[in-house]
Residue, then its C-alpha position, 0 to 999 in steps of 0.5 A: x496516549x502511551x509514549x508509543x503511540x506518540x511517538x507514531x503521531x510525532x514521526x507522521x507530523x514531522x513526514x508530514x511538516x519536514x520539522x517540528x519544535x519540541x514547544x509545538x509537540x508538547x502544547x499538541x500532546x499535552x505532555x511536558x518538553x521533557x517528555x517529547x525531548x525524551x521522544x524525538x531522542x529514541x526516534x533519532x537513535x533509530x535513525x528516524x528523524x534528525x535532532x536540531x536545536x529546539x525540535x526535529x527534522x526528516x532524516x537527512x539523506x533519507x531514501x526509506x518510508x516511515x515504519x509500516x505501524x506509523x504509514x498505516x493509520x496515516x489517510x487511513x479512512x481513505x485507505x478505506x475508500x480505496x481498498x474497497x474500490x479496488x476489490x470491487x474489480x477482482x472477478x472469479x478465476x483471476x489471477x492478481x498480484x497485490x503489492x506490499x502497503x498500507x492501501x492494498x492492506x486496506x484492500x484485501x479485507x474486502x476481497x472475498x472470493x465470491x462464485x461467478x454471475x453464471x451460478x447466481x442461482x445456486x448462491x442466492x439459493x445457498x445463502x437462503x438455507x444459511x449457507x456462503x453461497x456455494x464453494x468455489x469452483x476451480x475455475x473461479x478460484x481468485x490467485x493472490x501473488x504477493x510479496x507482503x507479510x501483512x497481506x499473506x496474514x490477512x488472507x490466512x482464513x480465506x481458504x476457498x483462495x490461493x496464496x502464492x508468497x513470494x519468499x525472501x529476506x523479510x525488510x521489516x519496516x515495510x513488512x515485505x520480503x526481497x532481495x537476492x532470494x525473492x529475485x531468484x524467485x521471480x526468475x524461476x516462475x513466470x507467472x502472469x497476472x489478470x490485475x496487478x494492485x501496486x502501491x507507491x510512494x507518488x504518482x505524477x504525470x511528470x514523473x510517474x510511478x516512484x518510490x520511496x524505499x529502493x529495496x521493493x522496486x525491483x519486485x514492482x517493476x516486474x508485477x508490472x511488466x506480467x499483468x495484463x492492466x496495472x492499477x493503482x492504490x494512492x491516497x491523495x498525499x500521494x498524487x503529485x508526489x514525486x520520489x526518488x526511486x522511479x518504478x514506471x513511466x506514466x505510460x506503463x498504468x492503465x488506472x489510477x484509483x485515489x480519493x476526491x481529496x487529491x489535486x484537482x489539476x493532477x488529476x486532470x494531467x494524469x488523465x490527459x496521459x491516458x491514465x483512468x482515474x476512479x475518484x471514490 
């Protein structure tokens, strides 16, 4: 494993345990103490976690996620479930905002623009002589709206789409654009959304919708308040979570989609609240 990689897993064992001994993380890694001194160093002049005497800890005073290269393989095999899930419920013609995250990341490598039910002849007929099933017609064309670098890079060859970016100062840990630009942005063009796809930090019956990072809230609340159904990507980590940046009271999400993995008692709470909740 080159130290890099390490370094990734170190961070995600220390989000994941609050602290870690450099003992514990040599016999894991199987390297020497020497080298995961030399680890959670570098991580500690990136400001990533706190040094103690004899290991590390979660940065004091933290507000900000983990880098996007460490939250992406963390549940990433739920990321999965879920990412496909959620694709399933795009129909042609709609218009989506896709949130920046590891989960609507996982999303998009399912959505591909597909003709409607009306013209299911003349697929099967276009996929019998070779062919995708037929271009898409205007009015099936799918719309994605999104602020997220990663999520415009994974639709750069879907050409029968539209991608709409909403531009501004690239915050590189979270690969998403903001601040004082994508602002004026949004308030330039009302756009409304059929479907609103939002990842987030936690998600409780208590607290609602919160987020760890302050900086992409803003764009959050107003994807949520332009979509006609709010929908929910959270790994089970995530449900029952609770963060200090709050997005949306509970009464704003119309359907939660997650893993069986997640607190059985949580879900049943957030159900009580009127929230759909897909199990997959």
């Amino acid at each position: 494993m080159y130290s890099a990689e390490r370094r990734r897993d170190i961070l995600r064992l220390i989000q994941e345990n609050s602290s870690v001994s450099v003992d514990v993380l040599a016999a894991r890694f199987a390297v020497s103490p020497s080298s995961i001194r030399r680890d959670l160093n570098e991580l500690g002049r990136q400001g990533l976690v706190q040094r103690t005497y004899g290991g590390a800890m979660v940065a004091s005073g933290s507000s900000s996620e983990p880098p996007f290269d460490v939250r992406v393989i963390s549940h990433h095999e739920e990321k999965e479930r879920i990412g496909q899930a959620a694709a399933a419920l795009v129909r042609p013609g709609d218009t989506v905002f896709i949130d920046g995250g590891t989960t609507t990341h996982c999303m998009v490598s399912y959505l591909t623009p597909l003709p409607s039910e009306r013209s299911n002849g003349s697929a099967e007929r276009g996929e019998e002589k070779g062919g995708r099933g037929g271009a898409v017609s205007p009015h099936e064309r799918i719309t994605v709206v999104t602020y997220g670098l990663n999520i415009v890079q994974r639709l750069l060859d879907q050409e029968e789409m539209t991608v709409v970016l909403i531009g501004g100062i690239l915050h590189p840990p979270t690969q998403t654009f903001g601040g004082v630009f994508a602002s004026a942005s949004l308030e330039a063009f009302n756009l409304r959304f059929d479907k609103a796809f939002m990842a987030a930090s936690g998600i409780s019956a208590e607290a609602g919708i919160t987020n760890a990072g302050f900086e992409e809230i803003p764009i959050k609340r107003w994807a949520i308040r332009n979509a006609r159904q709010t929908i929910l990507l959270a790994d089970s980590s995530k449900v029952g979570a609770i963060s200090a940046g709050v997005i949306a009271p509970i009464e704003q999400l119309q359907r939660l989609i997650t893993t069986h993995e997640a607190p059985a008692q949580e879900i049943e709470a957030l159900r009580q609240r009127g929230v759909l909740v897909d199990l997959v």
